[in-house]
N, C-alpha and C positions, 0 to 999 in steps of 0.2 A: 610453581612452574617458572623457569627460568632455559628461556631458548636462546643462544646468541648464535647467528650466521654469517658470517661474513662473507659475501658473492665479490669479488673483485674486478671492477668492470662493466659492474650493475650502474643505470642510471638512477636520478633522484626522482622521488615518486611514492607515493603509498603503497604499501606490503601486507597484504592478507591473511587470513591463517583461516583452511575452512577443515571441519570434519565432516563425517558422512554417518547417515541412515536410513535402511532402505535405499532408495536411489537417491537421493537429494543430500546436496552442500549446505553447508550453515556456514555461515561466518562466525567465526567464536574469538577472535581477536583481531586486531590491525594497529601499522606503527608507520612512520616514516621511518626510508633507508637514511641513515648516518653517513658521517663523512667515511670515506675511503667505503662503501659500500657494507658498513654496520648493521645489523638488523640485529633489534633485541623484543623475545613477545615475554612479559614477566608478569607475573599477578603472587598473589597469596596461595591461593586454591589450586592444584593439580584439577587437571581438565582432565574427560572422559576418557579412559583408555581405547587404541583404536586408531585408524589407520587418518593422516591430516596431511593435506598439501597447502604447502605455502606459493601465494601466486605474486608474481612478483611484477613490480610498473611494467614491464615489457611482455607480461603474461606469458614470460617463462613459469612451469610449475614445479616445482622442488616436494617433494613427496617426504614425508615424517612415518614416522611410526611411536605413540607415547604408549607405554606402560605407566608403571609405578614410578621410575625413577625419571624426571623430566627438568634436570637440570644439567645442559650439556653446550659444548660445543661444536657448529660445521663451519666449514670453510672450505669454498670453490671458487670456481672462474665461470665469469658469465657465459662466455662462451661454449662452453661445455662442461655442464654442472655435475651430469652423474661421471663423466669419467676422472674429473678432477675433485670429486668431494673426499674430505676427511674428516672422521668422526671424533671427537674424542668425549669419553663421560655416558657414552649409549651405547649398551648391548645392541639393540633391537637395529639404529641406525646401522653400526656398523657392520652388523649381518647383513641386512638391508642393502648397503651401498658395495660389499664386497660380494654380492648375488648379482646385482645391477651392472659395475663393472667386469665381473667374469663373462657376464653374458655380451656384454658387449666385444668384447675378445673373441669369443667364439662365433659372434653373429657377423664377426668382419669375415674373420677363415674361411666360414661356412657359403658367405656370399661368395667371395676370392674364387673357390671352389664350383661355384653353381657358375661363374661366368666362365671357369675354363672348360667346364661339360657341357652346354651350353655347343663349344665351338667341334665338337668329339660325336662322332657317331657312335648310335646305342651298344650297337654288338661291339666294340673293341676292346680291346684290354683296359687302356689309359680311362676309358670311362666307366669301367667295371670298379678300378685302383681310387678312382675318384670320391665315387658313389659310397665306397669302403672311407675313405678317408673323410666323407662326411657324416658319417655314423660315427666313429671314431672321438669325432666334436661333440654329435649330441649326447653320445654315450658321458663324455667325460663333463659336458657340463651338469648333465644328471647326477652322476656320480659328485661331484661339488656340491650340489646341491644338499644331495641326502649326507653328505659329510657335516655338513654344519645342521643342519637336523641332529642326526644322531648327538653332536656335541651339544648343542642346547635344546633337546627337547620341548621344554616347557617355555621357549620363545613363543611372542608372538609370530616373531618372522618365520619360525618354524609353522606353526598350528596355521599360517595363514597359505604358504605354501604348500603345505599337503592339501590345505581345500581346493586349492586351485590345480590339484593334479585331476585328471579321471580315473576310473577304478581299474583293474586291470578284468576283464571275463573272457571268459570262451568263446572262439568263433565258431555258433554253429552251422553246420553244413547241409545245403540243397543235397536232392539223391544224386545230383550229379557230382559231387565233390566241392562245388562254388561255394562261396560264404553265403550264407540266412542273411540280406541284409536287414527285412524286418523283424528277426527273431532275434539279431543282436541288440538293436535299439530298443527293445522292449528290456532286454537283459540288461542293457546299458542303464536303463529307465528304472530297474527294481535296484540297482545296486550304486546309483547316482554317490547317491549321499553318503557313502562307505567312508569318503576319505575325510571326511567335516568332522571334528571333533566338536559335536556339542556341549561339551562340558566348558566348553571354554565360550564363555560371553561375549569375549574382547572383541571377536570376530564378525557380533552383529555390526560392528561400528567400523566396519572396512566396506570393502564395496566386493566382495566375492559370495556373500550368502546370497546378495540381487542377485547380481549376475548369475551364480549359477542357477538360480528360482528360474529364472528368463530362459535358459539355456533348456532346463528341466522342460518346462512348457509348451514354448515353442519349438523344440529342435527331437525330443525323446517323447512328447503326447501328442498323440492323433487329435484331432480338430472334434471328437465327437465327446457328448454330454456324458457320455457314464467311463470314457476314458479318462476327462479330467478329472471325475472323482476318486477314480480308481488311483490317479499320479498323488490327488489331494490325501488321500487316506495311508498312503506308504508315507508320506512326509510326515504326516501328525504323529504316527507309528512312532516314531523317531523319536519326536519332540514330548511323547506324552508326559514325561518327566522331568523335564526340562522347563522350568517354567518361561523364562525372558524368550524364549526360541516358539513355544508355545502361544506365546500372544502376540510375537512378532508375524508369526505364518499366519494366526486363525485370523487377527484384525486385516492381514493383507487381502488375503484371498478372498472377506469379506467385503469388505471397503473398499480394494483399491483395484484387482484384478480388472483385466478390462479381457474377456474372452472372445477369444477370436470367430467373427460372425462365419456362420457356414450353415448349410442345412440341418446338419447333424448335431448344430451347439444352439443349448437353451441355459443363457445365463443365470436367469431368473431361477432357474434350477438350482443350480451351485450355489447359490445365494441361501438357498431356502434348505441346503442340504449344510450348509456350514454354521446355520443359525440351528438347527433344528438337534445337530451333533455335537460341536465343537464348542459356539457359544451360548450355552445353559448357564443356568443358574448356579450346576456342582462346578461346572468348568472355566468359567469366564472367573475367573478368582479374580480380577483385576476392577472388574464393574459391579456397578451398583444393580439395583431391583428394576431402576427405570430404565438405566442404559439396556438393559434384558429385554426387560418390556417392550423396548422403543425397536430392539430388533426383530423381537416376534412377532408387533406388530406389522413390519412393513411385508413381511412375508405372507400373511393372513391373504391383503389382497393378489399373491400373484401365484395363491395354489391353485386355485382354480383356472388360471392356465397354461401349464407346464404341458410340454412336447409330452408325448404319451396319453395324454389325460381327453379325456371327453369334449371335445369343444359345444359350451351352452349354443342354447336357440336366442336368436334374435327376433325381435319384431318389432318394426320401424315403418315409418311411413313414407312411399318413395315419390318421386316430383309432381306428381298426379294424385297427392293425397292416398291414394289406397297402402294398406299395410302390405308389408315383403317379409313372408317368415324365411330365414335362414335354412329351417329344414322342412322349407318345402321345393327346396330347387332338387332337382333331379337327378343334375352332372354329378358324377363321381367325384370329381375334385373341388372343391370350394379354397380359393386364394379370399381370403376374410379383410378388408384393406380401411383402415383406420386411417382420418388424415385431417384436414385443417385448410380450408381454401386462403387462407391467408398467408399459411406455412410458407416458406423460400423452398426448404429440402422437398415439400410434395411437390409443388410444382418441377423438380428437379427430376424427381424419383415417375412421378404419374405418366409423363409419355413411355418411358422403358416401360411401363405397366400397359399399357394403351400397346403397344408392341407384342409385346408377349403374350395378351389376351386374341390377338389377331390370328396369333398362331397356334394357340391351342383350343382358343374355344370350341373347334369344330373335333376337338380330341379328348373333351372329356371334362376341360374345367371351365367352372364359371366362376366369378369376380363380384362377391357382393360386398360392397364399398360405401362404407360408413363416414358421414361430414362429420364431425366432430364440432359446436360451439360455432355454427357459423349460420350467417343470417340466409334468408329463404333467396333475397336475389344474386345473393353472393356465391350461394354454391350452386345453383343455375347455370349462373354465367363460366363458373367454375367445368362445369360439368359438359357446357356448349363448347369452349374453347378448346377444350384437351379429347374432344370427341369420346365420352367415356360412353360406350354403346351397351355396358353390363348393367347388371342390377344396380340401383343408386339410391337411397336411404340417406337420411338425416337421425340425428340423436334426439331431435324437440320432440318432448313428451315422452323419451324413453331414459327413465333415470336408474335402471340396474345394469345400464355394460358394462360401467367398470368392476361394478362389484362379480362382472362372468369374464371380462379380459383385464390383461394388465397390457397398456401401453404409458411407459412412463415418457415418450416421446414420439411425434408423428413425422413422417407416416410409421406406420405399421401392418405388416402381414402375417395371418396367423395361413397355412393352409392345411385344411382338413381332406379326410382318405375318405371314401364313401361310407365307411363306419364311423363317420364326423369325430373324429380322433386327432387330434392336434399331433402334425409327423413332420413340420418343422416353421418357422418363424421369421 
């Protein structure tokens, strides 16, 4: 690998070079800038192929794209680096910077254009002529675009571009003739991943397979538990033969997903659906027996309480010594409230809960409220202060709740439906 850049204009200072995966930067080399603003990153070894930005003393950032061949030269002005860059020795760059400069051409016009409509009433001509001449622009930078596509196909700059288009579908139609807005986002949703070429690996190593995961998730999945499996299982769909795309999604969704809280989402779920499908023993090709093991196990303790499922009986003993069975209260709704009198977030979380019991108690739910590991005057005092007037329980002398709930953090609410059925979290 052999990168020389020359920025002209650039101050003295150290010079970065990071790549990407998943969402995160690595630094994978660094140099001092040279006189007249020289910058050289050289080793033996060609680095990952995949998309890298160079960050520069002024925390300008200069964007790369390395394939196979990574011995080349740029040359710009600090002051305006993509419209002044020139490539020479790189495909992939000079696709790259003659995509970056065309758009900047058309993003001037296009603005040009929006401030002289802008000053133009909607029904006139000249803003009709307008609105046509800025189609016109995007038509033609699309058009640009799919021209160097077509000519190099099997670019990265190509395969990296098409993922970042959306798919084209159908708009379907209300009885009155208006667009499905939710019938298109679901169509949007099955056909997301249409334009990603999995065959091509390079791509995990950009930042367009996150992003569009993120985009997937949050913007095209509903917030509830058996939607996001239903978005998780079209993606795996995808990748089942694929393998690097394969353990990139299943270890994500595993590992790293953070689901978004709501009534209707039980993460613990998804966790226990992607261990129980996705990372097995035939399919985790990448892990060992124990790594297997060590995922099956953590899921063991959090089937027993998943949204849907039976929430177990409690029996605890509450500030007056007498036991409190969980199902022997009456109310139809049980808020189930796990906590910690020492916690910072209970004490945060516990008056909104003090509030909310005020206003429903007399409508059907009761609040039986579990200390978790905390001493007898502690949660007393605990229990005086924050006015908790519901049922109140300690864990001393009761050593199988966790093995009947999973809180891997406090507080926690489970609430159960008069059929004590766990209907959200």
């Amino acid at each position: 690998m052999n990168i020389r850049l020359q920025v002209s204009g650039i101050s003295e200072g150290r010079v970065y070079l990071f790549n990407v995966y998943k969402n995160k930067q690595s630094v994978v080399d660094s140099t001092e800038v040279e006189v007249g603003g020289r910058i050289a990153f050289s080793r033996l070894e060609i680095l990952e192929t995949g998309e890298y930005t160079v960050i520069l003393p002024d925390q300008t950032q200069i964007q790369l794209l390395l394939d196979g061949d990574q011995v080349f030269d740029m040359a710009t002005l600090a002051s305006d680096p993509v419209r002044n860059m020139k490539v020479t020795g790189s495909l992939e760059n000079e696709l790259l910077y003659k995509s970056l400069q065309f758009d900047l051409e058309c993003r001037a016009s296009f603005e040009a254009l929006g401030a002289q409509i802008k000053m133009l009433a909607e029904n006139g001509q000249d803003y009709s002529q307008l609105l046509d001449q800025q189609q016109q622009i995007f038509r033609a930078r699309n058009n640009f675009q799919i021209g160097l596509i077509q000519q190099y196909p099997d670019a990265l700059f190509s395969s990296l571009w098409q993922a970042e288009q959306l798919p084209r579908i159908d708009e379907p139609r209300m009885p009155d003739g208006s667009i499905d807005r939710q019938a298109q986002r679901m169509l949007l949703r099955d056909h997301f991943w249409d334009m990603v070429n999995f065959d091509d690996t390079r791509l995990l190593h950009t930042k367009v397979i996150f992003s569009n995961l993120i985009t997937y998730l949050d913007e095209l999945t509903p917030p509830v538990t058996s939607e996001v499996i239903r978005s998780i299982d079209l993606l795996m769909d995808r990748v089942g033969d694929k393998p690097e795309y394969y353990r990139f999604f299943a270890q994500w969704f595993a590992e790293d997903y953070k689901a978004p809280e709501g009534p209707f989402m039980d993460p613990e779920a998804i966790y226990i659906y992607m261990v129980d499908k996705y990372l097995t023993r035939e399919r985790a090709f990448w892990a060992d027996s124990v790594q297997v093991y060590a995922w099956q196990l953590r899921t063991e303790d959090k089937k027993q309480s998943l949204t849907g499922q039976k929430g177990q009986n409690i029996e605890a003993k509450d500030t007056s010594g007498n036991v409190r069975a969980l199902y022997d209260i009456r109310s139809p709704y049980i808020a189930l409230f796990f906590y910690h009198a020492g916690c910072d977030h209970c004490k945060k979380e516990t008056p909104k809960l003090v509030e909310f019991y005020r206003e429903w108690k007399d409508k059907g739910v009761e609040i039986y409220a579990v200390a978790l590991g905390t001493e007898d005057a502690e949660w007393k005092a605990f229990i005086n202060e924050y006015h908790m007037d519901w049922i109140n329980v300690t864990d001393e002398g009761v050593s199988d709740i966790r093995d009947k709930y999973s809180f891997p953090g406090t507080p926690e609410i489970y609430l159960l439906n008069p059929d004590r059925v766990i209907i959200g979290k």
